[in-house]
C-alpha positions as CSV (number, residue, x, y, z in Angstrom):
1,X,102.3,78.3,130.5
2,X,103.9,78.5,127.1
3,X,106.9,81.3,126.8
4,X,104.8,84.7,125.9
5,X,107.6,85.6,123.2
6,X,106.8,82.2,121.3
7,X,103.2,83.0,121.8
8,X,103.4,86.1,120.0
9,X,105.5,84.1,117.0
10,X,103.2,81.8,117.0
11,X,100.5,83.8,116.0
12,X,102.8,85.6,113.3
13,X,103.4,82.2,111.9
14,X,99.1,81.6,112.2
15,X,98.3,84.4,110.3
16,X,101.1,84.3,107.8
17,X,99.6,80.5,107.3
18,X,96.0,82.2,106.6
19,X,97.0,85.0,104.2
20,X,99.4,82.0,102.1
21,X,95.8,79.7,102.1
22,X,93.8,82.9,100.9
23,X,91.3,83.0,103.6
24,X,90.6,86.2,103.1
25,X,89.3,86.0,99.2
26,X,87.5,82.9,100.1
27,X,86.2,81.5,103.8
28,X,85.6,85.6,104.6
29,X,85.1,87.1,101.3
30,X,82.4,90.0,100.9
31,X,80.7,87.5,98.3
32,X,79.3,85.3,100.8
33,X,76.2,86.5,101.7
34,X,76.7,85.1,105.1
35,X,79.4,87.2,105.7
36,X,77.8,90.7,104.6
37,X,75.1,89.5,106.7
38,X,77.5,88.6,109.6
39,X,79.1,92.3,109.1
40,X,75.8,94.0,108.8
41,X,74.7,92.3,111.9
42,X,77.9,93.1,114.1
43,X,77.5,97.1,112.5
44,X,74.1,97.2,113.9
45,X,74.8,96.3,117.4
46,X,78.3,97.8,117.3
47,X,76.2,101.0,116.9
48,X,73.7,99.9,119.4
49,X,76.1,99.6,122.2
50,X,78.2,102.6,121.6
51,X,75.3,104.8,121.3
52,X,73.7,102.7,125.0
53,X,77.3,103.7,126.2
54,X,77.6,107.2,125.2
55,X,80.4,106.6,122.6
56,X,78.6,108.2,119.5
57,X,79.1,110.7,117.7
58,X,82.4,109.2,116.8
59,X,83.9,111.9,115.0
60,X,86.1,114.0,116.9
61,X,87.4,110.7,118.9
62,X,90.7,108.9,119.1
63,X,90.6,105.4,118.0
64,X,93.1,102.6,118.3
65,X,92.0,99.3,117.2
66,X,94.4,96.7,118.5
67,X,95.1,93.8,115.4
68,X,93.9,95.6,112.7
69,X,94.9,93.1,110.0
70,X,94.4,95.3,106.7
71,X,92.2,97.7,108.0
72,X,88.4,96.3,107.4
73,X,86.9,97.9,110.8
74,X,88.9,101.1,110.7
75,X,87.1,101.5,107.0
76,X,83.5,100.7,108.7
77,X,84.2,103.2,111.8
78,X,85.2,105.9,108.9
79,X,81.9,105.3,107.4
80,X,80.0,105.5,110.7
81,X,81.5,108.9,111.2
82,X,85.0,108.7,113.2
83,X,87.9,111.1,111.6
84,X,90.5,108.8,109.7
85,X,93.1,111.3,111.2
86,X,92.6,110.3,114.3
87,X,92.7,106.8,114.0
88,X,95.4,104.4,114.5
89,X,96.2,100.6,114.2
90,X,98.8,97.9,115.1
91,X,99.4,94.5,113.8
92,X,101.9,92.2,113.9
93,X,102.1,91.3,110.1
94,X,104.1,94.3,107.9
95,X,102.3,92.5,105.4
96,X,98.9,93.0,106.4
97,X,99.7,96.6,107.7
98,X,101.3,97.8,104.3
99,X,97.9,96.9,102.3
100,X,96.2,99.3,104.8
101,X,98.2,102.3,104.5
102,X,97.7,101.8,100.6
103,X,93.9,101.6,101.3
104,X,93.9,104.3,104.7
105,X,96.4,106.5,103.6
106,X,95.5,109.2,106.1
107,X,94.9,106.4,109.2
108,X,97.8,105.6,111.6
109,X,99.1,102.5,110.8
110,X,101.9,100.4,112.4
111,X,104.0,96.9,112.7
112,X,103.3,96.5,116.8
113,X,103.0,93.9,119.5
114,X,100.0,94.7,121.0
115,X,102.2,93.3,124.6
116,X,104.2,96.8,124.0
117,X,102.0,99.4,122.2
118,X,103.8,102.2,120.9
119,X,101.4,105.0,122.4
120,X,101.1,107.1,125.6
121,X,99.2,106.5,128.9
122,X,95.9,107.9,128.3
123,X,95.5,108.5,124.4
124,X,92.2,106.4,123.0
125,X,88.5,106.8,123.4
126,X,88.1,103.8,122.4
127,X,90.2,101.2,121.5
128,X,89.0,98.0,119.3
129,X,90.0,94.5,119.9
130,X,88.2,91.9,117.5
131,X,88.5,88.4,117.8
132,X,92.3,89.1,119.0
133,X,91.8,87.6,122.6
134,X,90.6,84.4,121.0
135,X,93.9,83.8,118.9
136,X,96.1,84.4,121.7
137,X,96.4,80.9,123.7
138,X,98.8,81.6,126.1
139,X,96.5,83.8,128.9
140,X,100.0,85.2,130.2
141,X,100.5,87.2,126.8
142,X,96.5,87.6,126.5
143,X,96.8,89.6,130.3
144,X,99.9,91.8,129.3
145,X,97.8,92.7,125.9
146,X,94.8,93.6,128.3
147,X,97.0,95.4,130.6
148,X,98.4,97.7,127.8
149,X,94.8,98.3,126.7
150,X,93.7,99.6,129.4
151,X,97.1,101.8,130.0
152,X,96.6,103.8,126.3
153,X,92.7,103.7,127.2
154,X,91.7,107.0,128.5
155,X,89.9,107.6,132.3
156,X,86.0,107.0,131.0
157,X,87.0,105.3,127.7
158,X,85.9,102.1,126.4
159,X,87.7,98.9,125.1
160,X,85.2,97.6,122.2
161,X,85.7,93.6,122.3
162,X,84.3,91.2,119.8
163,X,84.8,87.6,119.7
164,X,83.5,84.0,119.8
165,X,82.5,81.8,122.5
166,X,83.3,78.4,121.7
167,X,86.2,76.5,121.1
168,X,86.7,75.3,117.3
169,X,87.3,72.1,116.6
170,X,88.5,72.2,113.6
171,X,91.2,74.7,114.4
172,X,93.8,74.8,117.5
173,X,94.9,77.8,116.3
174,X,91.8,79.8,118.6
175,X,90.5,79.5,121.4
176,X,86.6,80.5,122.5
177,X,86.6,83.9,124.7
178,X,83.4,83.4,127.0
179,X,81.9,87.1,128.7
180,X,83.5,86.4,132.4
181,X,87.0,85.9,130.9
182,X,86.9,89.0,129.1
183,X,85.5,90.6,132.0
184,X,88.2,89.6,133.8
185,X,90.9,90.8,131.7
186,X,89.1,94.5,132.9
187,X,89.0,94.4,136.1
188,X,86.5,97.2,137.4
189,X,85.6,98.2,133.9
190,X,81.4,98.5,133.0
191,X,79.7,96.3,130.8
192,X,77.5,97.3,127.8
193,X,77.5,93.5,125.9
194,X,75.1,91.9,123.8
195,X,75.9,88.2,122.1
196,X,75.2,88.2,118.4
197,X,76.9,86.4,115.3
198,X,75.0,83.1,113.5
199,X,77.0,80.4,113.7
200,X,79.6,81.5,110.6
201,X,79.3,77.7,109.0
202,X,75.9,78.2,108.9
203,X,75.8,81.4,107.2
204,X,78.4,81.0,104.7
205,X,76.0,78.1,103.3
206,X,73.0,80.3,103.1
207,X,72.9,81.5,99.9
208,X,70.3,83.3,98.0
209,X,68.2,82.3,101.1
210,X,70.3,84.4,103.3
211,X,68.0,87.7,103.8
212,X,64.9,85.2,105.3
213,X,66.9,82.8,107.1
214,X,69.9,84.8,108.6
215,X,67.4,87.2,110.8
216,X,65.0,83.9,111.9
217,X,67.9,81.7,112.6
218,X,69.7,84.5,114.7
219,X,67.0,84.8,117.3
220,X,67.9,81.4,118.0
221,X,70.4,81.5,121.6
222,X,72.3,78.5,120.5
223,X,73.7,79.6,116.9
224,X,74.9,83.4,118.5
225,X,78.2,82.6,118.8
226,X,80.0,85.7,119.5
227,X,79.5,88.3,122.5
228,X,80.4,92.0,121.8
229,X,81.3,94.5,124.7
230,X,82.0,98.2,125.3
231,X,83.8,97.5,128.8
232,X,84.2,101.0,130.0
233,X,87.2,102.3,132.1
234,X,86.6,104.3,135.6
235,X,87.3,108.0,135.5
């Protein structure tokens, strides 16, 4: 098992790597029809397994969401209804976290390992991890991440997990995240999941044929790549 400091560089230097190739105007750019499709797919059920969990309305709850990046899913909870001032976020990048507070001036935003958040036992409703688990590699540093989860979580709150299944091939930089691991990293927590996600490749290359084919290719079990979870913690 790889040192869980150099883990946590590691994925400093990963990200750092991404932002530098522009990732983020390109392969996941809101002018992909994929990807709005991808987004409006993951709201959908996002709202779909709060609501099956009891987690909605979300205004008046505290929300943490663990690797925020620049702050994309704390701007979609805002506009489902959660408070901005009572949100927070950590990220390793300063980078990434100074664009958000420039975006989410009245959201909580900080420079955090997620190994050592910066919070009190017992202060989230919910707290959001998307594909996080699947860029950590070392499962030492992926347990302590899941073990201080659960210690801000709040008695009858829920961790809201999203990430993909399957290794990638064409990156070593990830890792797939199948149901039983993340499951695991919760011991004793309940399960309101549902997979979802068309294959991303397959999306992105759409096009104008996106709103037929995204819904009709989506039913199909082998292209959902991603599973999403409210795993709820015992009162």
């Amino acid at each position: 098992m790889a040192d869980e400091s150099q883990e946590i560089e590691r994925i400093q230097r990963v990200y750092a790597a991404y932002a530098a190739e522009g990732l983020g105007k390109s392969k996941w750019s809101f002018n992909n029809r994929g990807n709005v499709a991808i987004i409006q797919e993951r709201t959908a059920v996002l709202l779909a397994i709060l609501e099956a969990a009891g987690y909605l309305p979300l205004a008046g709850k505290h929300i943490l969401e663990v690797g925020c990046g620049g702050g994309r899913v704390l701007k979609e909870l805002i506009s489902l209804g959660a408070d901005a001032s009572r949100l927070c976020g950590v990220d390793l990048l300063p980078d990434r976290i100074e664009s958000g507070k420039c975006d989410l001036p009245d959201v909580s935003l900080r420079v955090a390992d997620a190994r050592h958040l910066p919070f009190g036992n017992d202060s989230f409703d919910l707290v959001m991890v998307f594909t996080v688990f699947s860029s950590i590699l070392d499962v030492g540093a992926a347990c302590q991440v899941a073990g201080e989860i659960s210690r801000v979580l709040k008695p009858g709150g829920a961790v809201v997990s999203y990430d993909f299944q399957y290794n990638n091939p064409r990156n070593p930089n990830v890792r797939g995240i199948k149901r039983t691991e993340i499951q695991a990293y919760f011991p004793g927590f309940s399960v309101f999941g549902k997979r979802l996600t068309l294959l991303p490749p397959l999306a992105r290359r759409l096009g104008l044929l996106t709103r037929f084919a995204y819904p009709l290719l989506a039913v199909i079990p082998l292209l959902r790549t991603h599973f999403m979870a409210a795993l709820v913690k015992p009162m």
